[in-house]
N, C-alpha and C positions, 0 to 999 in steps of 0.2 A: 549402480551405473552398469553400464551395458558395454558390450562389443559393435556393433552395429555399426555406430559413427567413428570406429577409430581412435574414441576417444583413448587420450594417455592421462595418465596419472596426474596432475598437478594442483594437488593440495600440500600444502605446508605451515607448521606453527609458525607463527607470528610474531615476534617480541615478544608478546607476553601472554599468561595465560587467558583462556578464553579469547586468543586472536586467532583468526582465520587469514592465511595470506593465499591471494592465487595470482599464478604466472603461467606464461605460455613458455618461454626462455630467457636465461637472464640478460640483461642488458642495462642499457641505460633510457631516463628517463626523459622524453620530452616535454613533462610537465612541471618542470624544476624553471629556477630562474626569476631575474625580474618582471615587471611588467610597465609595460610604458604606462599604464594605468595607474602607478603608485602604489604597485602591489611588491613586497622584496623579500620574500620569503625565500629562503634557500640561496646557496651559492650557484647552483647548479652544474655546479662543479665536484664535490665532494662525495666520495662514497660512504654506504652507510652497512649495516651489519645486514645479513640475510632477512630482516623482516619487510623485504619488500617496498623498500623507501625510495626517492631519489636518487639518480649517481649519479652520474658524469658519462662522460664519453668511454664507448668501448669496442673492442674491436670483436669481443664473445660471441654478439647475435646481432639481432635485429634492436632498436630501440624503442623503451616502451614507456607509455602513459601511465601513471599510477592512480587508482579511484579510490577513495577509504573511506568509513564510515562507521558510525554503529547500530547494531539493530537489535533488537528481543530475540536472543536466543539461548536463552532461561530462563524462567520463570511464568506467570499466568499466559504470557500474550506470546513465547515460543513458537505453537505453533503457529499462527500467522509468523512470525520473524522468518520463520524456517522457509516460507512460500517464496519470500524477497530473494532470501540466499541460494536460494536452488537458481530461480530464473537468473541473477547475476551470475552465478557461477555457469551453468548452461551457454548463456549470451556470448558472456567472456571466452570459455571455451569456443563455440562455433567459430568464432568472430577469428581468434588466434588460428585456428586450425585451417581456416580460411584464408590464410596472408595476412591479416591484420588488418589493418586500417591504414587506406591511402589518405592520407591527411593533404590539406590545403595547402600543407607548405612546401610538396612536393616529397616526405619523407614516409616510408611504410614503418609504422606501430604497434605491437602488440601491446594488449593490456593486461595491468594487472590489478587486484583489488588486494584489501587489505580491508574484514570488515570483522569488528571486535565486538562483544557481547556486551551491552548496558544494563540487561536484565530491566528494561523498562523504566532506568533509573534516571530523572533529568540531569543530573550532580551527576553523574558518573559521564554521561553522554556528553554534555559540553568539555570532561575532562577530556576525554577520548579526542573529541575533533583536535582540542586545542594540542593535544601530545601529536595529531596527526599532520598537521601543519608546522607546528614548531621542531618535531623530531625527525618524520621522517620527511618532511621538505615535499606534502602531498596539497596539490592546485586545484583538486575537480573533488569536490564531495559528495557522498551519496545520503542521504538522509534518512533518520532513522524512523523508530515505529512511532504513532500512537502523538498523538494533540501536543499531550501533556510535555515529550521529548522535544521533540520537533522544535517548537515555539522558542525556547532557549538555545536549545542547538545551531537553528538560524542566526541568532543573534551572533555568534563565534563566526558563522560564515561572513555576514556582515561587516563585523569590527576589522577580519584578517582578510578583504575582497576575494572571498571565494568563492566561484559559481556552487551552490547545493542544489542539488535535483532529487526531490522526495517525492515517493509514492506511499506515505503511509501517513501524515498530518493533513488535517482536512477543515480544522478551523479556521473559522474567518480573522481569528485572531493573529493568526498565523500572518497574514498575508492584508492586515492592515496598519501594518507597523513603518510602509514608508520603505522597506526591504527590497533592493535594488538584485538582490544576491541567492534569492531563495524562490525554486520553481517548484508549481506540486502538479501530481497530473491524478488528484482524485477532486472529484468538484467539492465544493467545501460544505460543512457539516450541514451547515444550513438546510441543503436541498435533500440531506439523504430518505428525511420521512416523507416527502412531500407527494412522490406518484404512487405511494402507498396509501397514502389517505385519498387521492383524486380514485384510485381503485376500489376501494373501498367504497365509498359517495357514487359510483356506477353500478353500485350490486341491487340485486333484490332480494331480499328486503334494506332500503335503506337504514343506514346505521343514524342513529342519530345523540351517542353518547362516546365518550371516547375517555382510556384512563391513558397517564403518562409516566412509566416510572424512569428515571434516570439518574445513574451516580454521578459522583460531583466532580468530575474530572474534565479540563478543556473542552475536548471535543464532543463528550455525552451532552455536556450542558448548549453546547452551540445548536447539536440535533435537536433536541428539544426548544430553543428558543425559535427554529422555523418552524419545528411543529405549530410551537402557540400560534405563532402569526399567522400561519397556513391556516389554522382552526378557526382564527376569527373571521377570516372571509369564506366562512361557510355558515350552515346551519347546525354543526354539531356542536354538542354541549361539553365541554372539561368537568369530567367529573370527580376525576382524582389528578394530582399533579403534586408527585412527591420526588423529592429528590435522598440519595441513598447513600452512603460511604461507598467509596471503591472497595474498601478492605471487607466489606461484609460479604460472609458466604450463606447469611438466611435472608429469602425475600418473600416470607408468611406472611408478615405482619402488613408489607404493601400489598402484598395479593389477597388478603382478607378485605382489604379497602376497597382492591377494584371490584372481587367478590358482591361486598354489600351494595357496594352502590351500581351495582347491575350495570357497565358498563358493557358495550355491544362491539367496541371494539378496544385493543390494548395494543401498546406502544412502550417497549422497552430500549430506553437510548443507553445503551454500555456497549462490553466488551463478551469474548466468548463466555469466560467464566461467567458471567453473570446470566448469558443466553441459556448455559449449561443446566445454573438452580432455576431460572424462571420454567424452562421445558418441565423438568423434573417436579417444582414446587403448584406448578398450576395442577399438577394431576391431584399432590396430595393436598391443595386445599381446597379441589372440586372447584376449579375460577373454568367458566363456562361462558365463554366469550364468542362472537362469533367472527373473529378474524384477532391473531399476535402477530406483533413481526420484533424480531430483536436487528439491532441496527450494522453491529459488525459480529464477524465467527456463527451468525448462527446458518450462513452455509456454505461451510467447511466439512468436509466427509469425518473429518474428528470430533464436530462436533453434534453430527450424528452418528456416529459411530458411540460415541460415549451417551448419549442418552436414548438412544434406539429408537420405540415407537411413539414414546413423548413427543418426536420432534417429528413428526406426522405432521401437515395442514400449518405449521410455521411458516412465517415469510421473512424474505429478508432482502435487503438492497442491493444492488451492484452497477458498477459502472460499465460495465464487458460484460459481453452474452458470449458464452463458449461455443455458441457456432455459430458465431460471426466468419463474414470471410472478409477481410482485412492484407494488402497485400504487404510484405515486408522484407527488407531486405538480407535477413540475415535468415529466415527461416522460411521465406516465401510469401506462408500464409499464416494466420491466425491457424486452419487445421494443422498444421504440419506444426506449429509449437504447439497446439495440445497434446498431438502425436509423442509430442519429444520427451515433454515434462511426466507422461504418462509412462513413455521407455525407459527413462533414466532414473523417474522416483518412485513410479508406482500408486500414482493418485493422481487424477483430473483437477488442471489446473484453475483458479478462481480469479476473479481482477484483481487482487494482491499480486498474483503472479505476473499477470499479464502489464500490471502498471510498474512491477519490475523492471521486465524487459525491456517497457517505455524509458523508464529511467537510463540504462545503460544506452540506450540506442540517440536519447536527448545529447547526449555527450560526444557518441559517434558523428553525431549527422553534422555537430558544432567542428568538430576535428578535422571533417574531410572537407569543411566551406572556407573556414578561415586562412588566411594567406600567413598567419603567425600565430603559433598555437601559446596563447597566453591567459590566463585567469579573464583577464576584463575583453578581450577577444571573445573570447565563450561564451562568456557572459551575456554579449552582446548581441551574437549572434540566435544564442537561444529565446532572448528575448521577441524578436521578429521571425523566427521558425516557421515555419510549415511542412509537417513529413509522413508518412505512413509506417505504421508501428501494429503489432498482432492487435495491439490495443485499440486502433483505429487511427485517424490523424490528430496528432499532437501539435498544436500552437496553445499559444499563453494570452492571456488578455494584460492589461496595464500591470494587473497588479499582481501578474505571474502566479494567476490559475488557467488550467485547463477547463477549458468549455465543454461540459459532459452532463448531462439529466442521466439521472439512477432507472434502472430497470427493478422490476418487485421478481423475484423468484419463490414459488412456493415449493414445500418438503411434501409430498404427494405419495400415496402409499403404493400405487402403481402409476405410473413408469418412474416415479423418482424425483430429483431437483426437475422443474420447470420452469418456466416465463412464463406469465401470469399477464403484468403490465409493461407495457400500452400494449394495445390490441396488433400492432402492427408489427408488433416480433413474437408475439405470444406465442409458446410452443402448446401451452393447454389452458382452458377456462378456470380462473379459481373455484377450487372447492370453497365455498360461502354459502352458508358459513357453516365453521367447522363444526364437523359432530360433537354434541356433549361426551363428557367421559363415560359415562355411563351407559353410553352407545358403541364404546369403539371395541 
């Protein structure tokens, strides 16, 4: 963290270990109370111990909104959890240090969060919400990482009607469950390989064999079930289509397969760790492909930072292009939050961050429209949104997804991360197809 913005200090533990709590000044909270919705959580009246929960009325500060949630912040998928909690905590900050939030009901808000570690765990994650709403009397939730959390997590929002705003679950399954209560702002798994293969299908030489490796978790498996379909309305051929354990850290035995069966281009639907051994295992089993793209983490600067020149000529999806200019109200523009996340962390931000920011800002834009700030108030309002975020404009369709097609960025040995696909934001032409190893 930096000097620049003034920023002050306000980090603090949190009930319990591996809790994160953050505040601008103590006070009370406007997001406690019933709801004419049939929502009755909390007295709203009652104060609670320093982690950050509901209180009551007070005369110490300003009053404040409480957001809580849990995210991966330890274990495989860390560092994305780490990108969520920087942009929340950053947002949160600016937002406080700014006056807070003029809310609809005519009262100014500061916020605060409370976001605790699941270590990627669903059984811990539904604990979490559920201690968050039962204990500390918290109405707006932030949602946590990865398919597989997500999906159950929502359900707890659901059962206790609490608006969740997630930027990190992205299956369809997510979000075909009938869920009144659960908004995501990443499009859903389905479409993440799809303008990677239309990219692909525009090169010369046209590709016309294709392998798929994907571990068995939610959301890998949903990327891959749009791949299939995307594949059938073309002319390429499936030549390999395996599916993997999450928990496995060797992937020879599938890259021998893509290998033999001369597959021209490859398609890994996981997470980073797995983007991690594909970069590193392709070199040592000589898999000579002429286009990879891994689905999530494989561009993240850690996760070329940890495998170096392996991850050369990689592709990989995203929802945000980093120099987009997007206008926003809390940090202006889409540059000016690269700017920031780059000041205060030290690394250029990715659309993990950016669909962050979205998330905290879904809850703002709900706060200052509504004439009653209440869970199904919120709710309701996000549901019909329309607003401008670093991320671009946020609105939800019925079934409370965001309307967004995936951009391809390639790992490029000079100038670096690029835009690849569509032609129309391209920063450079794919290198296609990539050099064999034995060239580079």
């Amino acid at each position: 963290m930096t000097d620049k913005q003034n920023r002050r200090t306000f980090l603090k533990v949190a009930g319990s270990t591996g809790a994160i709590g953050i505040t601008g000044l103590a006070g009370c909270s406007g997001g406690g109370g019933s709801d004419s919705g049939g929502d009755s959580s909390g007295d709203g009246g009652g104060s609670t111990d320093s982690s950050g929960g509901t209180t009551g009325s007070s005369d110490s500060g300003p009053e404040t909104i409480t957001l809580g949630g849990s995210m991966s912040l330890t274990g495989d998928n860390a560092d994305l959890g780490q990108l969520y909690k920087d942009a929340y905590e950053l947002t949160i900050q600016r937002i406080n240090d700014n006056g807070g939030v003029e809310a609809g009901d005519g009262n100014t808000y500061e916020l605060e969060m409370i976001l605790r570690d699941d270590g990627t765990d669903a059984s811990t994650s539904k604990s979490i919400y559920q201690e968050l709403i039962d204990r500390e009397g918290v109405d707006y939730l932030l949602g946590p990482y990865s398919s597989t959390v997500t999906l159950p997590a929502s359900a707890v929002a659901a059962q206790n009607q609490k608006p969740m705003v997630e930027g990190g679950g992205a299956s369809p399954e997510i979000f075909a469950q009938g869920n009144e209560w659960i908004f995501g702002l990443l499009p859903t798994a389905n479409k993440y390989a799809k303008s990677y293969i239309d990219m692909c299908l525009a090169q010369d030489p046209t590709p016309e064999s294709i392998a798929i490796l994907a571990e068995d978790g939610t959301f890998s498996q949903s990327t891959a079930d749009g791949a299939r379909n995307k594949i059938e309305n073309t002319d390429l051929e499936l030549v390999v289509d395996q599916t993997f354990p999450s928990s496995t850290s060797d992937l020879s035995t599938n890259l021998g397969r893509v290998r033999d069966a001369g597959a021209d281009i490859l398609l890994l639907c996981a997470h980073q760790k797995h983007n991690i051994i594909l970069a590193n295992q392709m070199e040592s089993q000589s898999v000579n492909v002429d286009a990879a793209m891994g689905t999530v983490g494989s561009l993240n600067e850690s996760f070329k930072d940890e495998v170096g020149a392996n991850g050369d000529y990689m592709y990989g999806p995203s929802s945000w292009a980093v120099n987009a200019d997007f206008e926003d109200p809390v940090y202006g523009s889409t540059g000016e939050f690269v700017s920031a996340i780059e000041e205060n962390y030290d690394y250029t931000p990715d659309y993990h961050s950016a669909a962050g920011e979205a998330v905290i800002m879904t809850f703002v834009n709900a706060f200052e429209n509504v004439s009653e700030i209440t869970p199904t108030n919120v709710r309701n309002h996000i549901r019909d949104a329309e607003f401008s975020t670093v991320y671009g404009t946020v609105s939800f369709d019925d079934s409370g997804v965001i309307n967004k097609n995936m951009l391809v960025y390639q790992w490029q040995p000079e100038p670096g991360l690029q835009i690849t696909y569509p032609d129309n934001v391209a920063q450079s032409d794919p290198i296609y197809p990539m050099p064999d190893w034995s060239e580079r």
